[in-house]
C-alpha positions as a printed NumPy array, in Angstrom:
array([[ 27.704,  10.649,  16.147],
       [ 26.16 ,  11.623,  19.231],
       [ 22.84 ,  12.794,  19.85 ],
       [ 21.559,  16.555,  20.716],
       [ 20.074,  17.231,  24.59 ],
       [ 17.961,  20.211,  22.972],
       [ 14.565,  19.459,  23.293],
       [ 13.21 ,  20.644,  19.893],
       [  9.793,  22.399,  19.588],
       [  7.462,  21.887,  17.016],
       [  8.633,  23.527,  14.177],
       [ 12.062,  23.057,  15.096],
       [ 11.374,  19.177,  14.742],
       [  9.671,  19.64 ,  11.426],
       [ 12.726,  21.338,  10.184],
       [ 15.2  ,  18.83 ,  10.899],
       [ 13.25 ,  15.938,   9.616],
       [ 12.43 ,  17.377,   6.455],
       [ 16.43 ,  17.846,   6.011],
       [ 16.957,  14.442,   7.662],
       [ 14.284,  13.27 ,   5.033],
       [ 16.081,  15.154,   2.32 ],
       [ 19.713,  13.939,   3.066],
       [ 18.441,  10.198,   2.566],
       [ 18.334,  11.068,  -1.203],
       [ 22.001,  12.938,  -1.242],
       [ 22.413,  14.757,  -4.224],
       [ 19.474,  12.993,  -6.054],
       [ 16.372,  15.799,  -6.665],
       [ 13.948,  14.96 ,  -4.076],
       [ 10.356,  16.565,  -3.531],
       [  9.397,  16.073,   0.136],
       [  5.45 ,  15.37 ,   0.835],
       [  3.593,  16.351,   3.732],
       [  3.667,  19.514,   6.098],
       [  6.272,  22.486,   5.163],
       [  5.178,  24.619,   8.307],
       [  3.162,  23.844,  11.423],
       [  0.01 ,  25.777,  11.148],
       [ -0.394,  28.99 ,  13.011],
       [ -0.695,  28.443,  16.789],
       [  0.251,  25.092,  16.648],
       [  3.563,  24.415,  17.994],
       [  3.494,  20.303,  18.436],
       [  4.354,  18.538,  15.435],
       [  1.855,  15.252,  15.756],
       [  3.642,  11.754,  14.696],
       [  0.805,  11.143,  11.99 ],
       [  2.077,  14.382,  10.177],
       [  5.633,  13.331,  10.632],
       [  5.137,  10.003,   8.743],
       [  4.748,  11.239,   4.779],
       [  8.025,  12.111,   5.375],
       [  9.59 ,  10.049,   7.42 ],
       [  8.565,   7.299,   5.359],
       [  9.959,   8.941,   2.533],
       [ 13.394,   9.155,   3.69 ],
       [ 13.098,   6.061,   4.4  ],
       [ 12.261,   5.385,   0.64 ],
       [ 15.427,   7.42 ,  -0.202],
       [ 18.862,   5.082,  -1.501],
       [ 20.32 ,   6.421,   1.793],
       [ 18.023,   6.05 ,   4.813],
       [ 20.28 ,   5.503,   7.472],
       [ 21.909,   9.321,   6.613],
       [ 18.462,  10.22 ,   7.434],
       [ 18.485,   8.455,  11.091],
       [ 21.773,   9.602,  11.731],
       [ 20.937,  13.63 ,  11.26 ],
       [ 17.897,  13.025,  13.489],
       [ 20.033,  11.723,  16.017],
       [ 22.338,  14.323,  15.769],
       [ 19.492,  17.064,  16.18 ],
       [ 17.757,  15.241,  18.932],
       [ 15.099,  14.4  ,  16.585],
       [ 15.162,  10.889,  16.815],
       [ 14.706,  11.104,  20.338],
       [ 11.403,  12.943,  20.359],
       [ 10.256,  11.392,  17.132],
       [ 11.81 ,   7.737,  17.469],
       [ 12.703,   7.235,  21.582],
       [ 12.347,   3.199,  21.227],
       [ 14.916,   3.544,  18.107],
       [ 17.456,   6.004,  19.57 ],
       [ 17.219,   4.155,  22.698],
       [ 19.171,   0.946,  20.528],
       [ 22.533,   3.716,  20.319],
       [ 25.178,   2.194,  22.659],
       [ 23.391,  -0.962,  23.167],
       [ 26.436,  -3.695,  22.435],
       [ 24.963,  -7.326,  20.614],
       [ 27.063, -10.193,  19.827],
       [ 28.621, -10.495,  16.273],
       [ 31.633, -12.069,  14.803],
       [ 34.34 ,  -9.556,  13.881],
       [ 34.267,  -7.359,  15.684],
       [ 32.968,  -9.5  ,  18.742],
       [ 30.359,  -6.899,  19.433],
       [ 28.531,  -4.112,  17.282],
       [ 26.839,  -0.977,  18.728],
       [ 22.761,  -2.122,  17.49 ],
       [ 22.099,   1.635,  16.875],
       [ 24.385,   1.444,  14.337],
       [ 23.564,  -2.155,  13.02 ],
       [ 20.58 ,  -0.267,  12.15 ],
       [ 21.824,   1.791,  10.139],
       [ 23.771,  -0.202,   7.924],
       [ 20.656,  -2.597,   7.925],
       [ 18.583,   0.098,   6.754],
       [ 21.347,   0.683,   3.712],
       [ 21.254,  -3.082,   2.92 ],
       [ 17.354,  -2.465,   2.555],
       [ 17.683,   0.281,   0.214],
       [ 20.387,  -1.673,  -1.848],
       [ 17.569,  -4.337,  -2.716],
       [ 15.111,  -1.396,  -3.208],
       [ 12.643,  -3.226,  -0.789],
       [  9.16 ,  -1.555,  -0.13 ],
       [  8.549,   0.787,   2.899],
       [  6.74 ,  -2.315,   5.352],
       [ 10.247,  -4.127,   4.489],
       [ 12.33 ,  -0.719,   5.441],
       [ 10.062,  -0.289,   8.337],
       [  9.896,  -3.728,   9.344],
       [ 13.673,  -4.022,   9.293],
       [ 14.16 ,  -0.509,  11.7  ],
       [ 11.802,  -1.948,  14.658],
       [ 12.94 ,  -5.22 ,  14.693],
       [ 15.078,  -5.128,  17.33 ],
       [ 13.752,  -2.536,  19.742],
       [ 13.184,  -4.94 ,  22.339],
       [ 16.76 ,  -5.368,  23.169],
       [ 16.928,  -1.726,  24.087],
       [ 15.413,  -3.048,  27.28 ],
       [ 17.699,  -6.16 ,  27.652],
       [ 19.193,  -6.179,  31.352],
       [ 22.818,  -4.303,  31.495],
       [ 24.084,  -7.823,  33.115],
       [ 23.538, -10.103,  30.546],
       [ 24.187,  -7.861,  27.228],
       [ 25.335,  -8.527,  24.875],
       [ 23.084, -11.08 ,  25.321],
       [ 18.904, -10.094,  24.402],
       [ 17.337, -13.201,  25.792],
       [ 13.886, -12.653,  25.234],
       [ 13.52 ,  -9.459,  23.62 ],
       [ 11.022, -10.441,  21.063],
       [  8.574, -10.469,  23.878],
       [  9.267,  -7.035,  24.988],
       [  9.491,  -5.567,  21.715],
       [  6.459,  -6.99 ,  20.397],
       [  4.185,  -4.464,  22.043],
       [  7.184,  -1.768,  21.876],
       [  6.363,  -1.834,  17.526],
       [  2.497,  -1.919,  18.411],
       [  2.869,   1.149,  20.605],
       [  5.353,   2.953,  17.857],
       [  2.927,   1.729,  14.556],
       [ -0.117,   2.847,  16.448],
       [  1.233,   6.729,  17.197],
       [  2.27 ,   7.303,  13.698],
       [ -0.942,   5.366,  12.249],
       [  0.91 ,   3.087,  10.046],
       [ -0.58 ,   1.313,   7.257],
       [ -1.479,  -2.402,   8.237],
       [  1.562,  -4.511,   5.71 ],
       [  4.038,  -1.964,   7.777],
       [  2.609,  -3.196,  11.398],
       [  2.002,  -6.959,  10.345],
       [  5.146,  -6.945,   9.164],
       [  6.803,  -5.72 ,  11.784],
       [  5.449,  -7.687,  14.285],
       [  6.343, -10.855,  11.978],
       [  9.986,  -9.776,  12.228],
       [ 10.692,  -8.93 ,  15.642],
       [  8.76 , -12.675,  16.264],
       [ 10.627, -14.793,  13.939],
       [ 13.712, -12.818,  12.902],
       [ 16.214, -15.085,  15.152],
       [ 14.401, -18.124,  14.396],
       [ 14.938, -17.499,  10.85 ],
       [ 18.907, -16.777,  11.457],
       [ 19.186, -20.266,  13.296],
       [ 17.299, -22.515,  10.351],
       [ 20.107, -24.378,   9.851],
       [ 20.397, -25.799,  13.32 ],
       [ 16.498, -26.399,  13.521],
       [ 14.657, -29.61 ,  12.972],
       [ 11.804, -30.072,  10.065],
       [  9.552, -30.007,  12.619],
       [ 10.804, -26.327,  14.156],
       [ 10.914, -24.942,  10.708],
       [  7.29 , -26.156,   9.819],
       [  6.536, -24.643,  13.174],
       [  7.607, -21.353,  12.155],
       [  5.753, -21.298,   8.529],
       [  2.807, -22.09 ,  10.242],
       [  3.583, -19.549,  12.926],
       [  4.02 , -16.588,  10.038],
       [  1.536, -18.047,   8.162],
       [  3.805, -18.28 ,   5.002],
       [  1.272, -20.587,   2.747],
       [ -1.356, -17.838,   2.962],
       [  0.721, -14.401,   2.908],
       [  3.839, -15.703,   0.773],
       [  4.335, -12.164,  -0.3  ],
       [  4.991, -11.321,   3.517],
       [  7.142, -14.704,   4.586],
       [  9.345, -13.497,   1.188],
       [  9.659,  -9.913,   2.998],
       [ 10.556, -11.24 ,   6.266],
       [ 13.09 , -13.271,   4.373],
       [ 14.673, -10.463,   3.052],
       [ 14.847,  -8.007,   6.363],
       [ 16.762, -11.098,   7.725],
       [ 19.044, -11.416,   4.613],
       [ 20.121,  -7.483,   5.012],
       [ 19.908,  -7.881,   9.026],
       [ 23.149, -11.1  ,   8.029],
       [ 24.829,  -8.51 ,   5.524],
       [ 24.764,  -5.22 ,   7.902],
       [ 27.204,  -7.127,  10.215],
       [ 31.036,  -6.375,   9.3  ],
       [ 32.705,  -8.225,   6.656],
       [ 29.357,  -9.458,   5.501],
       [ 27.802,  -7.49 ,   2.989],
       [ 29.179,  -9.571,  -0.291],
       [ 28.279, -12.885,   1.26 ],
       [ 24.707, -14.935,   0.447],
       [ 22.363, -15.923,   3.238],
       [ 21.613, -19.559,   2.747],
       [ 18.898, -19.738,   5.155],
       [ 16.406, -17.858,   2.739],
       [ 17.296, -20.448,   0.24 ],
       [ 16.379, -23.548,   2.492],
       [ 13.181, -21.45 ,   3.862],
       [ 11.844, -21.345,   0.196],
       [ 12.048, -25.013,  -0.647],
       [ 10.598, -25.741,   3.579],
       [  7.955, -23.947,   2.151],
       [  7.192, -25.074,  -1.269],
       [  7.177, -28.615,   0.428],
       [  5.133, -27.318,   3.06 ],
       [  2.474, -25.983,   1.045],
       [  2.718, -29.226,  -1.565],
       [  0.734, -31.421,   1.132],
       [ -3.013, -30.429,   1.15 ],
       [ -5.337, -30.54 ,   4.247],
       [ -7.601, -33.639,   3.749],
       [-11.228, -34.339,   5.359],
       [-10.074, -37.785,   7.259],
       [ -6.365, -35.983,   8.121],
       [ -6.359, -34.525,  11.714],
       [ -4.73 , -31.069,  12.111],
       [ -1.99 , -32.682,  14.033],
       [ -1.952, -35.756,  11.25 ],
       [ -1.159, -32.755,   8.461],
       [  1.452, -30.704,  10.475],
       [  3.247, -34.179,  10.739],
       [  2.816, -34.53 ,   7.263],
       [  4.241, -31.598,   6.329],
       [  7.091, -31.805,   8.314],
       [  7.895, -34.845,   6.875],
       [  7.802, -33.267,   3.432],
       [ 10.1  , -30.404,   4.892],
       [ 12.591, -32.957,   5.802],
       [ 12.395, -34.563,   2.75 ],
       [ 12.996, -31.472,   0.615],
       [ 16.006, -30.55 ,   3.206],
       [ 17.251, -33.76 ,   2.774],
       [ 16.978, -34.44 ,   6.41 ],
       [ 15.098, -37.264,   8.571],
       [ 15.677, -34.923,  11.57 ],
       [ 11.618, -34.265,  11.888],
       [ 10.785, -35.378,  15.128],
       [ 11.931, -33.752,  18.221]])
């Protein structure tokens, strides 16, 4: 689907997201919040006024039908540039070698809404990846550092629509740790300890669960794996119920306790690979 060259006004923008919005929800009744008509003289719909209901079709069972229209309309362009900007961006994948990311998106976004995760998840799970929009042409589909340019990419995008603070936290957690996550398998104890201390899992387990799931829907968007489980999450869990089992100590060191506790990772993996 491609996307529209018409540069929308105002009320033409508000228009086609609140049918965007609308078409997340198909045939399900849906009552849209937020701004039915620009007010009089205004002709410049503002991104805090577009987020009620953006973030409600993102809510809806079917939010990537929602990103899709707004493409189509040119709306994602003036609402979303860092997002539409991923369409016709290729990144490696199995089978088929390559995917278009736009699109991963998409079907990420339905994975999302299959485990009825909460909006920070949804939202988290959209800007993870925007950094690769800026990958150089030579090396795709290769993204070799693109959590450090899309780190203040999600900043810049959470800050114009005035986000609430779990959506931006969140997101910044993903785009950091999202490939990390993916290659737990191949990491040492001490690499995985690295990266709950990194996210902070012991002290915002709610979020480390979240990020865990955005990267279990980001495994099952790729073709031919939707059905299948995403082990990683599983050995995550028990990294970090090990991890948080050893308690900080007056005569331990902070240096002494991370060692600790990657022992106790390694134990609980069933691995002695804990030093680098």
């Amino acid at each position: 689907m491609s996307a529209a060259t018409h540069a929308l006004s105002g009320p033409e923008l508000l228009l086609a997201l609140r049918a965007a919005a609308l078409a997340a929800y198909g045939s399900e009744p849906a009552t849209l919040p937020g701004l039915r008509a620009l007010p009089d003289g205004c002709d410049t719909l503002e991104p805090p006024q577009a987020w009620p209901i953006l973030a409600y079709g993102l809510m809806g069972p079917h939010p990537a039908r929602m990103l899709l229209l707004l493409r189509q309309h040119g709306a994602l362009l003036a609402l979303l540039p860092e997002v539409d900007a991923l369409f016709g961006v290729p990144q490696s994948a199995d089978d088929p070698p390559e995917v278009d990311i736009g699109l991963h998106q998409c079907a990420l976004l339905e994975e999302t809404a299959k485990i009825d995760a909460p909006l920070a998840t949804r939202w988290a799970a959209l800007l993870h990846k925007l950094g690769k929009a800026g990958s150089p042409r030579e090396f795709w589909p290769g993204h070799y550092g693109h959590e450090a340019r899309g780190i203040p990419l999600v900043e810049a995008v959470c800050a114009r629509f005035q986000v609430p603070e779990d959506c931006l936290a969140l997101a910044r957690l993903a785009v950091r740790e999202c490939d990390r996550v993916h290659r737990a398998v191949d990491m040492r104890a001490t690499a995985i300890a690295g990266l709950l201390e990194r996210a902070e899992a012991p002290r915002h387990p709610e979020r480390f669960a979240r990020l865990l799931d955005i990267c279990a829907c980001d495994y099952r968007a790729y073709p031919g794996q939707a059905l299948e489980t995403y082990p990683k999450a599983d050995k995550l869990r028990r990294a970090l119920a090990a991890y948080t089992g050893v308690e900080p100590a007056p005569a331990r060191t902070a240096a002494e306790l991370f060692e600790s506790r990657a022992q106790a990772v390694a134990q609980a993996l069933r691995s002695e690979r804990w030093t680098e």
